[in-house]
Backbone as JSON Lines, residues from 0, in Angstrom:
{"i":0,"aa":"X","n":[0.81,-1.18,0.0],"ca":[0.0,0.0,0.0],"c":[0.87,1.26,0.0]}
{"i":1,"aa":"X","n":[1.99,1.36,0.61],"ca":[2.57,3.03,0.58],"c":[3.34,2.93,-0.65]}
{"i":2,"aa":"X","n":[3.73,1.64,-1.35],"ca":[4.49,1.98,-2.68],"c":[3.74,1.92,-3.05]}
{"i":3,"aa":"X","n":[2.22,1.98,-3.57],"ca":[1.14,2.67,-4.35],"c":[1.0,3.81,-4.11]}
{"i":4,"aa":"X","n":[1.18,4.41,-3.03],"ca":[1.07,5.79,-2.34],"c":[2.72,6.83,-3.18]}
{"i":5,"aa":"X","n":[3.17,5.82,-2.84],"ca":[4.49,6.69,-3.05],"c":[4.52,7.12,-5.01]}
{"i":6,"aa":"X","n":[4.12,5.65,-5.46],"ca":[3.94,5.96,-7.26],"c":[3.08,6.88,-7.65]}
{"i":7,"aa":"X","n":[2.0,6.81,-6.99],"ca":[1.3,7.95,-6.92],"c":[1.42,9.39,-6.93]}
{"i":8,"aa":"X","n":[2.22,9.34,-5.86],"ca":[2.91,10.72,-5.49],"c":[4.31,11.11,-6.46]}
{"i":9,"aa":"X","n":[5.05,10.15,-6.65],"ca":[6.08,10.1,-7.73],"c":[5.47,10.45,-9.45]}
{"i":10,"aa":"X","n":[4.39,10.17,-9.61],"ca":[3.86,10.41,-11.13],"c":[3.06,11.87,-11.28]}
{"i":11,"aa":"X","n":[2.47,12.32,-10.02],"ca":[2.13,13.7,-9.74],"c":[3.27,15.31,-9.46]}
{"i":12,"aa":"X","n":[4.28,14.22,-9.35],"ca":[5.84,15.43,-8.75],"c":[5.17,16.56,-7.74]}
{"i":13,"aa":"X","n":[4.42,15.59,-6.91],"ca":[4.59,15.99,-5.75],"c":[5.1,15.0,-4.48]}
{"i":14,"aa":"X","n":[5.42,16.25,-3.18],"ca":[5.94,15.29,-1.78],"c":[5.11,14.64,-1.4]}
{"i":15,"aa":"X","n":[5.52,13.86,-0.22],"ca":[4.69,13.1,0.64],"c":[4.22,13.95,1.76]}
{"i":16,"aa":"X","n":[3.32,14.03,2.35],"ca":[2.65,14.98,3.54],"c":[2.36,14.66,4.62]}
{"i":17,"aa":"X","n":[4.22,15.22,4.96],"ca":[4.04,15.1,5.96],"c":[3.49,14.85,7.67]}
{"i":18,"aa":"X","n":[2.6,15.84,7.27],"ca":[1.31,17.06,8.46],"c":[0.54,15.45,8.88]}
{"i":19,"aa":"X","n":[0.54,13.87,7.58],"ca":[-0.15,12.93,7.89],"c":[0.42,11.87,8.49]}
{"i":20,"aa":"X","n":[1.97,12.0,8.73],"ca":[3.11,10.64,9.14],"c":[2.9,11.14,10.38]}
{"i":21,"aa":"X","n":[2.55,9.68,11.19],"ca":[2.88,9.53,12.8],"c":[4.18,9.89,13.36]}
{"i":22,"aa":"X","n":[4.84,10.39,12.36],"ca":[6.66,10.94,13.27],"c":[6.81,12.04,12.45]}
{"i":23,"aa":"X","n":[6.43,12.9,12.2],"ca":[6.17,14.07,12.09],"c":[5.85,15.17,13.26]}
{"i":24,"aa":"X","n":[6.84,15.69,13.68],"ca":[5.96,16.2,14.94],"c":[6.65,18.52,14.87]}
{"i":25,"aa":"X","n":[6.3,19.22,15.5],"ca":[6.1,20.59,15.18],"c":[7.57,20.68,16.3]}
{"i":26,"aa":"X","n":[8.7,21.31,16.19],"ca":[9.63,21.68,17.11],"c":[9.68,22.94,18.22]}
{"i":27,"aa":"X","n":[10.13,22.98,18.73],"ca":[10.01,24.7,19.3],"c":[11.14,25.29,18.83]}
{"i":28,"aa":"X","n":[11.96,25.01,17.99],"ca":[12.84,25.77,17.05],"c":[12.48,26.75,16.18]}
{"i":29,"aa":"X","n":[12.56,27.93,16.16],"ca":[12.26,28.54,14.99],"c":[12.69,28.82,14.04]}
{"i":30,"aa":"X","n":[14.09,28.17,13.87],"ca":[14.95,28.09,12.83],"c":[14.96,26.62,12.05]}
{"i":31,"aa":"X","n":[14.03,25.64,12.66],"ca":[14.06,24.28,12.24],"c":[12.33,24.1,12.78]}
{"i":32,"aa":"X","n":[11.3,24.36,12.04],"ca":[10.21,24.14,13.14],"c":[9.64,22.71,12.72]}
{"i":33,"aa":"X","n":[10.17,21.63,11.49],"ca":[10.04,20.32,11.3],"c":[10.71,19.38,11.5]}
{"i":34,"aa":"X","n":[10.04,18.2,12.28],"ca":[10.96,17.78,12.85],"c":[10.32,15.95,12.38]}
{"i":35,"aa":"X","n":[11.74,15.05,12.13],"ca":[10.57,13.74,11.68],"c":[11.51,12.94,12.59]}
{"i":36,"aa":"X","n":[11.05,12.01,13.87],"ca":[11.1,11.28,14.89],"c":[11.64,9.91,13.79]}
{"i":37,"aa":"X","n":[11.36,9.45,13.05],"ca":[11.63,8.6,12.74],"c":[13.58,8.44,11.88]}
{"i":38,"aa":"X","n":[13.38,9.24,11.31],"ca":[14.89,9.61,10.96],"c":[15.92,10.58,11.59]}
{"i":39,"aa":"X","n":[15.31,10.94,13.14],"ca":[15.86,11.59,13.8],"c":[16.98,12.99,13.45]}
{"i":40,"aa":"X","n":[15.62,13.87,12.79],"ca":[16.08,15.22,12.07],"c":[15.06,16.52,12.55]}
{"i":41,"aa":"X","n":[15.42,17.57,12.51],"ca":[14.62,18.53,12.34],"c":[15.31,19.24,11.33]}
{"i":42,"aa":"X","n":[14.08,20.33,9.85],"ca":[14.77,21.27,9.11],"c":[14.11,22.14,9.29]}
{"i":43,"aa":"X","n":[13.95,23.07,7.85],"ca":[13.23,24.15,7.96],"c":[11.8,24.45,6.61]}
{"i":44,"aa":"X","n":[11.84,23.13,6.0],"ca":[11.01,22.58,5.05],"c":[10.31,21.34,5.46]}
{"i":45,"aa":"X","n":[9.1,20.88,5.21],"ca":[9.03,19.44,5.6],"c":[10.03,18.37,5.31]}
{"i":46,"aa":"X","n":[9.9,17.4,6.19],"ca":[11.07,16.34,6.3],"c":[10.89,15.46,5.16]}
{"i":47,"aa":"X","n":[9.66,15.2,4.72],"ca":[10.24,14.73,3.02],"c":[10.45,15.37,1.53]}
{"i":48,"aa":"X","n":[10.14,16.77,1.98],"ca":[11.03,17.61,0.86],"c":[12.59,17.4,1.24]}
{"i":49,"aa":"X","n":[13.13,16.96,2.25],"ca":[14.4,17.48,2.75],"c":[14.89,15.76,2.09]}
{"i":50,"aa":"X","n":[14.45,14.98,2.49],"ca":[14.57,13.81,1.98],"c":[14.94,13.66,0.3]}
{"i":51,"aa":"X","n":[13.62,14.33,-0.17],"ca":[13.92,13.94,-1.19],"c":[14.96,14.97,-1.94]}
{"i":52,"aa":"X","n":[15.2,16.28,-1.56],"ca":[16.69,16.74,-2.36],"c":[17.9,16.29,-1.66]}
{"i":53,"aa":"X","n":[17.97,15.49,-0.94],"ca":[19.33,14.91,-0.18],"c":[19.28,13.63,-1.11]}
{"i":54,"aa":"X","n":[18.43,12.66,-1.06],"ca":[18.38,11.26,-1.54],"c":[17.82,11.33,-2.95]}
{"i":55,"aa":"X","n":[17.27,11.98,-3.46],"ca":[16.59,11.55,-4.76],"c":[15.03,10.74,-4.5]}
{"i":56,"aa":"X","n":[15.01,10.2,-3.64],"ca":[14.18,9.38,-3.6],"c":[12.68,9.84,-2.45]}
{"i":57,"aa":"X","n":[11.28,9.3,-2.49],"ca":[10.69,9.93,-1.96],"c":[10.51,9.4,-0.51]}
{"i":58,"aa":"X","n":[10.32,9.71,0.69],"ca":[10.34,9.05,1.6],"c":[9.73,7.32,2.61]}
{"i":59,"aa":"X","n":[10.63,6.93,2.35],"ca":[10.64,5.07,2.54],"c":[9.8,5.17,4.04]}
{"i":60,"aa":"X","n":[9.8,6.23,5.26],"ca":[9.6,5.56,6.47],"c":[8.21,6.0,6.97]}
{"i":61,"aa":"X","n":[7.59,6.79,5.3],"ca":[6.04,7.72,5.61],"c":[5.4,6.3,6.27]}
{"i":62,"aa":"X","n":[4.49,6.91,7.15],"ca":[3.42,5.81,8.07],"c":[2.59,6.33,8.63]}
{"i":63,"aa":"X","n":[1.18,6.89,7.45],"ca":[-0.07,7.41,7.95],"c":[-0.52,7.02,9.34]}
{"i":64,"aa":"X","n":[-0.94,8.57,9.76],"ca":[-1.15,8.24,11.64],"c":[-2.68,7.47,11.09]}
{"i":65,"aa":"X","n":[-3.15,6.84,12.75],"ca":[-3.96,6.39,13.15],"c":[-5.81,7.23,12.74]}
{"i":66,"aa":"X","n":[-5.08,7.89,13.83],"ca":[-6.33,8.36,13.87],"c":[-6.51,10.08,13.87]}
{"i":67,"aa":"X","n":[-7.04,10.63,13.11],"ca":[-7.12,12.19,12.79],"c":[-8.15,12.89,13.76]}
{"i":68,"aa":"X","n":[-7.77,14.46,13.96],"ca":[-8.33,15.31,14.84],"c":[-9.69,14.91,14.89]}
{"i":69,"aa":"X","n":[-10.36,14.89,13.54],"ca":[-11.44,14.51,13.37],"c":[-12.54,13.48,13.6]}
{"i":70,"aa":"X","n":[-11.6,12.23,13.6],"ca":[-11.89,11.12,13.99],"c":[-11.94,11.25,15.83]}
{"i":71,"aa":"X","n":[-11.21,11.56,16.21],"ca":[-11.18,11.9,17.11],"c":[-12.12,12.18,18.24]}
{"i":72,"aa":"X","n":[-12.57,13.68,17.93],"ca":[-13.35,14.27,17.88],"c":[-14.91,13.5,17.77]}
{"i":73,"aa":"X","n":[-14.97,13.2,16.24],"ca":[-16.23,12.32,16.61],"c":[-16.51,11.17,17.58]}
{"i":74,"aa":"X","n":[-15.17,10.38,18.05],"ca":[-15.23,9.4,18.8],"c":[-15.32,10.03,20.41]}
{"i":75,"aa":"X","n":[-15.52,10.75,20.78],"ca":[-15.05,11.46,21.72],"c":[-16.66,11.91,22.37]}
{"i":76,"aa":"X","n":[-17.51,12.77,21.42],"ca":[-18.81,13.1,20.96],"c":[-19.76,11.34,21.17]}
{"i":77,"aa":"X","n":[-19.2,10.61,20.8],"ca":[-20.0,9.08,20.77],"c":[-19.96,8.49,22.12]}
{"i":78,"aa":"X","n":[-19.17,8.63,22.81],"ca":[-18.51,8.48,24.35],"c":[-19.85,9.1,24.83]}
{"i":79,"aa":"X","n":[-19.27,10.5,24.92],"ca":[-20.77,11.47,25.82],"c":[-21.6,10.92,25.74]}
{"i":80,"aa":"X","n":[-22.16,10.88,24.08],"ca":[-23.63,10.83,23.97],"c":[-24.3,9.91,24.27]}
């Protein structure tokens, strides 16, 4: 499934997005405010733009989070109610 994701994204020439990988996380740097837990980096672009002009290649360790604000949210709302 993510090398369908990734061909996908490779035939469009666009990145992978970030804002959706579970190791993706916001820094308190303001000179580096992206930061990806999994390859143990922070820059100043998302971490698979940075990836891919260092390597050529588009990022191998993307791993859509779980569960979104949204989801969330509604599950949260289902609890209460």
């Amino acid at each position: 499934m993510i090398f369908k994701f990734i061909i996908i994204m490779k035939t469009k020439n666009q990145h992978i997005n970030c804002y959706l990988c579970k190791y993706y996380y916001v820094t308190w740097n303001k000179k580096f405010p992206h930061g990806c837990r999994a390859m143990g980096f922070k820059s100043r672009v998302l971490p698979s733009i940075e990836v891919y002009k260092h390597s050529g290649i588009y990022c191998l360790l993307f791993n859509q989070k779980n569960n979104t604000r949204k989801e969330k949210l509604k599950k949260n709302k289902d609890i209460i109610a």
